[in-house]
KELUMKE-939026 format. One record per residue: x, y, z of N, C-alpha, C, O, CB in turn; residue number from 0; residue in three letters. Coordinates in steps of 0.001 Angstrom, whole numbers. Glycine has a CB too. Layout:
N
+---------+---------+---------+---------+---------+---------+---------+---------+---------+---------+---------+---------+---------+---------+---------+-----+-----+
:   neast :  nnorth :     nup :  caeast : canorth :    caup :   ceast :  cnorth :     cup :   oeast :  onorth :     oup :  cbeast : cbnorth :    cbup :   i :  aa :
+---------+---------+---------+---------+---------+---------+---------+---------+---------+---------+---------+---------+---------+---------+---------+-----+-----+
:       X :       Y :       Z :       X :       Y :       Z :       X :       Y :       Z :       X :       Y :       Z :       X :       Y :       Z : NUM : Ala :
...
+---------+---------+---------+---------+---------+---------+---------+---------+---------+---------+---------+---------+---------+---------+---------+-----+-----+
// end
This chain:
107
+---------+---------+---------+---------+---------+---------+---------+---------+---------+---------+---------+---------+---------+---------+---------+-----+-----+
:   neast :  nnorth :     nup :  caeast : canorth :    caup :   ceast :  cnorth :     cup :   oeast :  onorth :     oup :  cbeast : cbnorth :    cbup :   i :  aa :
+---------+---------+---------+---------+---------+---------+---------+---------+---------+---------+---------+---------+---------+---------+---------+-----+-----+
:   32091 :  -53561 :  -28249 :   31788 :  -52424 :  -27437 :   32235 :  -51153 :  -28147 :   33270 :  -51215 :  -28811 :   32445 :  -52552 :  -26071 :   0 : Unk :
:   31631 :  -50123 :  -28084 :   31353 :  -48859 :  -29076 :   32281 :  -48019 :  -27867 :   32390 :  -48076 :  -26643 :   29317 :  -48254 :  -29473 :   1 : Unk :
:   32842 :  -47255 :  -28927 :   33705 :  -46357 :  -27898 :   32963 :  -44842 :  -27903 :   32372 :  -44566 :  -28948 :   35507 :  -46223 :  -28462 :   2 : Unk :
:   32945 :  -43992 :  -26990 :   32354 :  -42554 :  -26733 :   33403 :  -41739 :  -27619 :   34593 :  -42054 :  -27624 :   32315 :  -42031 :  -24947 :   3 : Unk :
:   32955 :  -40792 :  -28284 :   33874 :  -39602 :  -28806 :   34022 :  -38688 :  -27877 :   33180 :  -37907 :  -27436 :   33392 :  -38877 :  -29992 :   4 : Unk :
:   35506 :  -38860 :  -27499 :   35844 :  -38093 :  -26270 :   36576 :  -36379 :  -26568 :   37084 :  -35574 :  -25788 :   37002 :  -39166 :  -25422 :   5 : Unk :
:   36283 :  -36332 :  -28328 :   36594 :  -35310 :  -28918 :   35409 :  -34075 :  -29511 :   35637 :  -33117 :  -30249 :   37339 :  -35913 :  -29863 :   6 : Unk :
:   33770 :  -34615 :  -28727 :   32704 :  -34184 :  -29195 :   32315 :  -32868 :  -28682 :   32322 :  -32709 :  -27462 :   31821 :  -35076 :  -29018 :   7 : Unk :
:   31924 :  -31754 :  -29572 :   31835 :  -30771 :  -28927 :   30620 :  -30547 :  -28432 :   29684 :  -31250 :  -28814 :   32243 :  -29903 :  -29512 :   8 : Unk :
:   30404 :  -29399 :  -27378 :   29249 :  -29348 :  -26328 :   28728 :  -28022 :  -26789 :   29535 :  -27110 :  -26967 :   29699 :  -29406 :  -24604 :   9 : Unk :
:   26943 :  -27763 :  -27080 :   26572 :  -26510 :  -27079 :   27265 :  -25560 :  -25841 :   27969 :  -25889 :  -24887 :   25084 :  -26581 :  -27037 :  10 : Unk :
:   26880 :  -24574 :  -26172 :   27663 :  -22951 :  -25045 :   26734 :  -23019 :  -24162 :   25643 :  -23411 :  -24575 :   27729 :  -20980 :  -25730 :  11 : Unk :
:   26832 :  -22749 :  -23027 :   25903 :  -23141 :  -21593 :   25008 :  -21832 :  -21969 :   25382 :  -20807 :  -22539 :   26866 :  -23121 :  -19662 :  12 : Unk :
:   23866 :  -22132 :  -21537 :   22193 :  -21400 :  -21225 :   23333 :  -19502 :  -20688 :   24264 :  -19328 :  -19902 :   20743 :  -22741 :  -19000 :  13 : Unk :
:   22622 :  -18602 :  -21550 :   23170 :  -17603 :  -20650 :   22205 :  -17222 :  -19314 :   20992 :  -17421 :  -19260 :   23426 :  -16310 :  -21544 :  14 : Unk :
:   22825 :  -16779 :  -18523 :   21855 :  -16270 :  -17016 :   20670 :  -15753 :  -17159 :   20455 :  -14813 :  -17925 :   22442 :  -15139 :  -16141 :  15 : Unk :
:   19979 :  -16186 :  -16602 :   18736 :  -15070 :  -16590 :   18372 :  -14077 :  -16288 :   18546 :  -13858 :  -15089 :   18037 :  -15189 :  -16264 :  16 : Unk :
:   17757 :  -13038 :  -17015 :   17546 :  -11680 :  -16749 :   17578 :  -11446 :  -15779 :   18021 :  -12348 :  -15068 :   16677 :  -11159 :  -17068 :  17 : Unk :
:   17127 :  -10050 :  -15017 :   16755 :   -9403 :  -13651 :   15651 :   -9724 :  -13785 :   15166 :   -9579 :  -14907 :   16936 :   -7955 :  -13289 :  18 : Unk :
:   14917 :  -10219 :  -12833 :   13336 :  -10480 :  -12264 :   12754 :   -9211 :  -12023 :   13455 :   -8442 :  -11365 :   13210 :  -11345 :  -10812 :  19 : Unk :
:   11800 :   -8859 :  -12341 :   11254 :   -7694 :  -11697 :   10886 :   -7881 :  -10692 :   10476 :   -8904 :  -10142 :   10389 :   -7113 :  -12185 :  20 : Unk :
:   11078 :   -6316 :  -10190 :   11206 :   -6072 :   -8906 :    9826 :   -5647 :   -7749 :    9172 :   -4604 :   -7758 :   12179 :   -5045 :   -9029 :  21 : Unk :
:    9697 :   -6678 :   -6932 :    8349 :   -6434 :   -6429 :    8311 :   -5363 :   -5166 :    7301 :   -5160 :   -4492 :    7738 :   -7855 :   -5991 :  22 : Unk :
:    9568 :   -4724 :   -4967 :    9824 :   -4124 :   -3550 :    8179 :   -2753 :   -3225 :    7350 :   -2557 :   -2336 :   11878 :   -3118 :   -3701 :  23 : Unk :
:    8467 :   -2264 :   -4349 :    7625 :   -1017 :   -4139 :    5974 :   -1593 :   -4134 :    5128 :    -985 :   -3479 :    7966 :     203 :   -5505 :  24 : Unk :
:    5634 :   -2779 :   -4905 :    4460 :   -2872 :   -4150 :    4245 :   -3256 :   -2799 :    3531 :   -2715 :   -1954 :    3814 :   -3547 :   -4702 :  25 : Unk :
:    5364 :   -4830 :   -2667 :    5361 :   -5034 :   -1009 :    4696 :   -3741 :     -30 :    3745 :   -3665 :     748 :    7084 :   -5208 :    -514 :  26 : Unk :
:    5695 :   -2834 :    -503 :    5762 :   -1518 :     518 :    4727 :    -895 :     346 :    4467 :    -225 :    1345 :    6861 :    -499 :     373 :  27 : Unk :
:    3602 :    -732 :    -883 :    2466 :    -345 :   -1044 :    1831 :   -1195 :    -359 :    1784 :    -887 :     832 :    2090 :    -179 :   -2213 :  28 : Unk :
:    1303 :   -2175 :    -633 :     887 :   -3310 :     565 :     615 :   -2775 :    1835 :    -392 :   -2255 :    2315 :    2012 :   -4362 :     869 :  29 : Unk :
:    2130 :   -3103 :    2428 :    2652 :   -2854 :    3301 :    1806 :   -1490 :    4071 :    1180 :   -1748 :    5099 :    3988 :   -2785 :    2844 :  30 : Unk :
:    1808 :    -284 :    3630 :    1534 :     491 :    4061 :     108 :    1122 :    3868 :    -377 :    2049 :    4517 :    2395 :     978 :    3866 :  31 : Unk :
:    -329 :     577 :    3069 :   -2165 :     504 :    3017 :   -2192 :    -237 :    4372 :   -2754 :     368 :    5285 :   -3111 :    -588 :    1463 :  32 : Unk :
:   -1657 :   -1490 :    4651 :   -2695 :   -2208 :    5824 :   -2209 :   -1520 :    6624 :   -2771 :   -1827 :    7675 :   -2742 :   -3802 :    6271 :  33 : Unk :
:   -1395 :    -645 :    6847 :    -904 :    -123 :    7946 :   -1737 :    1428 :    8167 :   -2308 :    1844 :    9176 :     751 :     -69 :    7754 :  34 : Unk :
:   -1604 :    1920 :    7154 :   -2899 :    2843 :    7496 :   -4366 :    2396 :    7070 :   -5141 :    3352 :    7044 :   -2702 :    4223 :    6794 :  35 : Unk :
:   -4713 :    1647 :    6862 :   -6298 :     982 :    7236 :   -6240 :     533 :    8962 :   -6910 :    1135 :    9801 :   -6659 :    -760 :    6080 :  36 : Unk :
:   -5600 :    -270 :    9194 :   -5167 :    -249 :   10935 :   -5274 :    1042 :   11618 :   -6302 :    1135 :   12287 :   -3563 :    -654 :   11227 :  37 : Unk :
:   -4798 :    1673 :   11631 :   -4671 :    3385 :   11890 :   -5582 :    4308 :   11369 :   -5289 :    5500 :   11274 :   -3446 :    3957 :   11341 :  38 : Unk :
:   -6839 :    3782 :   10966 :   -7129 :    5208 :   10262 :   -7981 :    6196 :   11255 :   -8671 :    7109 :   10802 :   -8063 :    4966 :    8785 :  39 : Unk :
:   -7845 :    5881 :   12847 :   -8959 :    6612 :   13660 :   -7216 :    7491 :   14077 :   -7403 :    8593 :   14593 :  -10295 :    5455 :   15209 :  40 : Unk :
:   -6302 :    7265 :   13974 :   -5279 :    7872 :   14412 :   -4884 :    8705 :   12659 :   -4258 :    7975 :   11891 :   -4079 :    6621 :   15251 :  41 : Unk :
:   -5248 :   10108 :   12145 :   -5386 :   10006 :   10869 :   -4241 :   10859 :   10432 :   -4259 :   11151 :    9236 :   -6745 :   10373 :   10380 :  42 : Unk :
:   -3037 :   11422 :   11294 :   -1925 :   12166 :   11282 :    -828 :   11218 :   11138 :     363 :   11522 :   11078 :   -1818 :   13016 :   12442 :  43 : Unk :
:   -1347 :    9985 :   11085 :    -572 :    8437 :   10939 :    -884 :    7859 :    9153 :    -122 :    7731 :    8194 :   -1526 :    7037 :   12363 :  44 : Unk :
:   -2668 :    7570 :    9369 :   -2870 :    6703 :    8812 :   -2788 :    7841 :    7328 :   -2603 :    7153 :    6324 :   -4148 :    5797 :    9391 :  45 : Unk :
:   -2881 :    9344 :    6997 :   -3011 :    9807 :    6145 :   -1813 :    9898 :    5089 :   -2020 :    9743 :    3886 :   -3494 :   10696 :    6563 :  46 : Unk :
:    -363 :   10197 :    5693 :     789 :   10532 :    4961 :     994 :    8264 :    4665 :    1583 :    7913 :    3643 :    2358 :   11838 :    6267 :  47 : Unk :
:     494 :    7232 :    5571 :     781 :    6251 :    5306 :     305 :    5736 :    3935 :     993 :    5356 :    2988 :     498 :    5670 :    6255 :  48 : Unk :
:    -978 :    5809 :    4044 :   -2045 :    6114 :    2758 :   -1791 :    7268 :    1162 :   -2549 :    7141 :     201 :   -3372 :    6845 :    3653 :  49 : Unk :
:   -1040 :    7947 :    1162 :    -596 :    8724 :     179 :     377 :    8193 :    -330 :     616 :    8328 :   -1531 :    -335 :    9877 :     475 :  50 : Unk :
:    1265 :    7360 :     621 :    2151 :    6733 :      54 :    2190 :    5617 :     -36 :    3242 :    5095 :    -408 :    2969 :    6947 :     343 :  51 : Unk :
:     986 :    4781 :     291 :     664 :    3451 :    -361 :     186 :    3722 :   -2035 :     680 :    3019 :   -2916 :    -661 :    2682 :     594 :  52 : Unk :
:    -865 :    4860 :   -2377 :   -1445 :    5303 :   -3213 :    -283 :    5091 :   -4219 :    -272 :    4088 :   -4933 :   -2039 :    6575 :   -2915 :  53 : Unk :
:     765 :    6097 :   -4286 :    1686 :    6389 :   -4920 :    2554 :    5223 :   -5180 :    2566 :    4853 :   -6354 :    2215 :    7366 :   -4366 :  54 : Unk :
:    3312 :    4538 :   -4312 :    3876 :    3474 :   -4500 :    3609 :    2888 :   -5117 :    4234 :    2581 :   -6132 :    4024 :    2955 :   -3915 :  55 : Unk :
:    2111 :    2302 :   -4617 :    1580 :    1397 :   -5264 :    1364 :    1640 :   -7118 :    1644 :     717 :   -7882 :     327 :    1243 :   -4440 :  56 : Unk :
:     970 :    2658 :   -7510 :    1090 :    3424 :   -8976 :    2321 :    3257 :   -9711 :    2171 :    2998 :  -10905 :     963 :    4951 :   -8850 :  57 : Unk :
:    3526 :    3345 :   -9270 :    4869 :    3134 :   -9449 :    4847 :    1527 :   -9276 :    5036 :     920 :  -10331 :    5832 :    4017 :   -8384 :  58 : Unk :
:    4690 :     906 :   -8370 :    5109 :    -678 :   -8392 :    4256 :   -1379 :   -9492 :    4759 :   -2388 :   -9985 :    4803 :   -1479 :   -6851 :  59 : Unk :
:    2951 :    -957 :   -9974 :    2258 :   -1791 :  -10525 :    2907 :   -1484 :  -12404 :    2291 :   -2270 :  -13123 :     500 :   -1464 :  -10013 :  60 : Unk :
:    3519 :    -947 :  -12924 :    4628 :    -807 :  -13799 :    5913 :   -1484 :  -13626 :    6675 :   -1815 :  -14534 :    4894 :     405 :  -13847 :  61 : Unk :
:    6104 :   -1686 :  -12156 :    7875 :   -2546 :  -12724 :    7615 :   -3904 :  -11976 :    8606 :   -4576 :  -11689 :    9846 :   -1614 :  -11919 :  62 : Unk :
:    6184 :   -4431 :  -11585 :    6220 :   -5496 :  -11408 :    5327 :   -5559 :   -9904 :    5425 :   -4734 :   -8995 :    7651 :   -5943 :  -11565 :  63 : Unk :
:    4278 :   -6998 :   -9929 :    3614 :   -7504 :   -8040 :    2560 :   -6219 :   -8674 :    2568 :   -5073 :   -8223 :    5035 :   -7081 :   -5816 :  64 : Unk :
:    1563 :   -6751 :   -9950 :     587 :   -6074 :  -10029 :     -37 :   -5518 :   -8957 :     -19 :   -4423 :   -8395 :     -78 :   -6629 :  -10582 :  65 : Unk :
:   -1009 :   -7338 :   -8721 :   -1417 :   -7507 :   -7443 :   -1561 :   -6865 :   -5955 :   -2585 :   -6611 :   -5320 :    -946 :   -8196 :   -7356 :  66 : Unk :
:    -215 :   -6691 :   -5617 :     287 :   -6539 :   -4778 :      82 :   -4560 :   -4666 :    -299 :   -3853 :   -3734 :    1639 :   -7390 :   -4959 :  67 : Unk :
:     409 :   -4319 :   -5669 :     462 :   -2522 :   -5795 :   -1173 :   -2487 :   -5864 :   -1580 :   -1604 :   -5108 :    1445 :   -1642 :   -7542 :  68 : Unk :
:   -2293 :   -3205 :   -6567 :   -3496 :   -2815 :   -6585 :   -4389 :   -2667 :   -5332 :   -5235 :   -1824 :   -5034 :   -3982 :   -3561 :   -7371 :  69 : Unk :
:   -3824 :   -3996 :   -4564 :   -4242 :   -4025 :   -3420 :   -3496 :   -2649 :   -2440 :   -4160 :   -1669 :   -2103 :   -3949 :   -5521 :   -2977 :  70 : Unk :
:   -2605 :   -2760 :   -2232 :   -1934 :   -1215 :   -1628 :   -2820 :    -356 :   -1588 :   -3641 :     -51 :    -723 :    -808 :    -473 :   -2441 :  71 : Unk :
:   -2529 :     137 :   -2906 :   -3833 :    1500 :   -3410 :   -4793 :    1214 :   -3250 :   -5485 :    2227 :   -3350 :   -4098 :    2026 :   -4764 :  72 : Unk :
:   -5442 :     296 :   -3013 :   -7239 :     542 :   -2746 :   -7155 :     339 :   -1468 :   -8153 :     674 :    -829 :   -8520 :    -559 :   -3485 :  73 : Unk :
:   -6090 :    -202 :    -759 :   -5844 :      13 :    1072 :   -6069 :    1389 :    1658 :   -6796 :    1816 :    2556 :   -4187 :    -284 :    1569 :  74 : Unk :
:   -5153 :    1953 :     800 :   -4814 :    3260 :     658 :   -5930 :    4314 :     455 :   -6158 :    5182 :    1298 :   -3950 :    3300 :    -370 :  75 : Unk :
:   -6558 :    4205 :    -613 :   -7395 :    5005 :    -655 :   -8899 :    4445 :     261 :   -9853 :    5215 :     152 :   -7470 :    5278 :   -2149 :  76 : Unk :
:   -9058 :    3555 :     866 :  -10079 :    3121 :    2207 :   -9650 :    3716 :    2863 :  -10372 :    4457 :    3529 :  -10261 :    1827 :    2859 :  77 : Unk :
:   -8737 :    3723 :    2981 :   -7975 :    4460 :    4876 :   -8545 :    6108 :    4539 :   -9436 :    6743 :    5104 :   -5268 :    4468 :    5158 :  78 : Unk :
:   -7355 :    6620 :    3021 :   -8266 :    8094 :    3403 :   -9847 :    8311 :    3680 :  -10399 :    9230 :    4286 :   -8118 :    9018 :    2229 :  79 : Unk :
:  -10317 :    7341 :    3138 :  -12344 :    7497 :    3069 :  -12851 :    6984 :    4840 :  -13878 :    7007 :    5519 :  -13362 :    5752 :    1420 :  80 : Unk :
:  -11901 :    6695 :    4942 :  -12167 :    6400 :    6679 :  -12048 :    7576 :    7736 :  -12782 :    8015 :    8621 :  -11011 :    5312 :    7256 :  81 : Unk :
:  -10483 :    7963 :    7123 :   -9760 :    8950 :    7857 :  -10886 :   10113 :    8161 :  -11467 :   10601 :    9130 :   -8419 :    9491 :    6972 :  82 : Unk :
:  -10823 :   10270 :    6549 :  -12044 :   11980 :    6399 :  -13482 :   11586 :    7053 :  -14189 :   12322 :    7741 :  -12577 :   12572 :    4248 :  83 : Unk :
:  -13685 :   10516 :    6746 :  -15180 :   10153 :    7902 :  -14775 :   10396 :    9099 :  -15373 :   11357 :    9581 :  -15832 :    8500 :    8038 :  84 : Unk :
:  -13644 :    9708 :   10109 :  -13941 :   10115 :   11263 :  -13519 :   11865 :   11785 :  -13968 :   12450 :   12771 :  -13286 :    9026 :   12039 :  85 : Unk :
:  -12570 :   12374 :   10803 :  -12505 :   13967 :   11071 :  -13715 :   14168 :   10975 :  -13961 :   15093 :   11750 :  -11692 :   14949 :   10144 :  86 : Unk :
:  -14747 :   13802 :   10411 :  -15821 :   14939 :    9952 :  -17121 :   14724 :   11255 :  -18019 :   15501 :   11581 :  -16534 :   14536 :    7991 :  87 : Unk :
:  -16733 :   13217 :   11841 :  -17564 :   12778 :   12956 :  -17144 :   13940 :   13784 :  -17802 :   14937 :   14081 :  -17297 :   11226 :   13597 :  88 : Unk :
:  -15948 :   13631 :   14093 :  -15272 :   14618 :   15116 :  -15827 :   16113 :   14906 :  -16401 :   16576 :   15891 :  -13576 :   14619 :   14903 :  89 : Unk :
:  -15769 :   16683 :   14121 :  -15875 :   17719 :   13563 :  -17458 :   17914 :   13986 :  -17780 :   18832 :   14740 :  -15398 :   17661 :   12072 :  90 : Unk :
:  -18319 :   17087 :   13508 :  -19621 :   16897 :   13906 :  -20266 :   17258 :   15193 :  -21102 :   18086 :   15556 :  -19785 :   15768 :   13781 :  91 : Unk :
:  -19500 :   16242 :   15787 :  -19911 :   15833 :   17591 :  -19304 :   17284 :   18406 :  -19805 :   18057 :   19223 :  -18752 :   13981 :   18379 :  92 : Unk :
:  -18610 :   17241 :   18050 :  -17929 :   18546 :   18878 :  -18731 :   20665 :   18171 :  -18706 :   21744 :   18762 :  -15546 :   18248 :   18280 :  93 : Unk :
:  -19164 :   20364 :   17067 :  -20208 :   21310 :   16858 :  -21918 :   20852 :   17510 :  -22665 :   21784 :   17807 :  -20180 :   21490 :   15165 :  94 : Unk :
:  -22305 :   19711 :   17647 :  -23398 :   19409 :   18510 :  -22941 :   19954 :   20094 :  -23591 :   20711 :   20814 :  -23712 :   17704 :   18411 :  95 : Unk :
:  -21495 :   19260 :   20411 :  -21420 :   19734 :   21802 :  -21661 :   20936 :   22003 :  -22468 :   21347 :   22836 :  -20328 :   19558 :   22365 :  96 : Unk :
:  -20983 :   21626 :   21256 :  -20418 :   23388 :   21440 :  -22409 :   23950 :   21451 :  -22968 :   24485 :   22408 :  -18972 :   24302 :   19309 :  97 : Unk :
:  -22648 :   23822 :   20956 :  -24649 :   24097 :   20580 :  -25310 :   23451 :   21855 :  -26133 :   24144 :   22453 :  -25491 :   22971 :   18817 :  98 : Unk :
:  -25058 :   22316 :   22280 :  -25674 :   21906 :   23748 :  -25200 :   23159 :   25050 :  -25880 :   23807 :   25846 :  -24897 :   20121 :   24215 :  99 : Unk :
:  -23479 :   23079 :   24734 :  -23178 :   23822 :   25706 :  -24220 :   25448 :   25660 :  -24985 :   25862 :   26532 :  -21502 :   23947 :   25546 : 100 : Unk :
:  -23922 :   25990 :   24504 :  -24460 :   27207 :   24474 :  -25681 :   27520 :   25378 :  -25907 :   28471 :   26125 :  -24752 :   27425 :   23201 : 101 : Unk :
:  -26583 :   26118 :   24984 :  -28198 :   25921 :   25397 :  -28420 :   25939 :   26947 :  -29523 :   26122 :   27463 :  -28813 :   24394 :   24835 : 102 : Unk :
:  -27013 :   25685 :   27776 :  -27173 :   25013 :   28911 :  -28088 :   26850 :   29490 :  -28086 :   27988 :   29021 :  -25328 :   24189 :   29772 : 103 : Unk :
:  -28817 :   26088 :   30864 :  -29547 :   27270 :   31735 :  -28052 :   28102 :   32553 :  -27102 :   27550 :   33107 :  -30911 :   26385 :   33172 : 104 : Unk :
:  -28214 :   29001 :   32433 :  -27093 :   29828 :   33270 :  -27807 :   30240 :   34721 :  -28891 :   30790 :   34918 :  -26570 :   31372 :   32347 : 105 : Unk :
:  -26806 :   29775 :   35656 :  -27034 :   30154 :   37161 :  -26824 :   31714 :   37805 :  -27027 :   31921 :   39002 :  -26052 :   29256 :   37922 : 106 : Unk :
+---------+---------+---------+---------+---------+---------+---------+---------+---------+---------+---------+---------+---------+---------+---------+-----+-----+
// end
């Protein structure tokens, strides 16, 4: 029977692994595209939500959660293309009204 060398030396343990990059700022781009795409008929919500999905998302897709920041920003920039559509409905309907009213017969 063979005896073990109980005098054998051991490689130096694995050092730790780096910092992971960090996916927070796209999450939150994410995050806040669907939240102003949800909102975009409410647009004093969905607009400052959307600027800062945009942005975030621009910043997150550099330190990491490509994905995640691309999707944001194109959340982001739907919501504004929504937003400005329904101001401009609004904007619309309420210059048709104002022109009906004008038209009405006076008593």
């Amino acid at each position: 029977m063979k005896k073990f060398m109980s005098n054998a030396s051991y490689p130096p343990p694995a050092p730790p692994p780096g910092p992971q990059p960090s996916a927070g700022l796209s999450i939150a781009s994410l995050v806040l595209g669907i939240v102003s795409l949800v909102l975009f008929c409410i647009w004093w919500i969905s607009g400052p939500c959307a600027i800062l999905a945009i942005v975030l998302g621009a910043v997150g897709r550099s330190k990491g959660g490509k994905g995640m920041a691309t999707a944001g920003m194109v959340c982001g920039i739907a919501a504004i293309g929504l937003a400005i559509l329904v101001v401009a409905g609004f904007l619309a309907f309420f210059n048709v009204l104002q022109e009906q009213v004008k038209n009405l017969p006076k008593n």
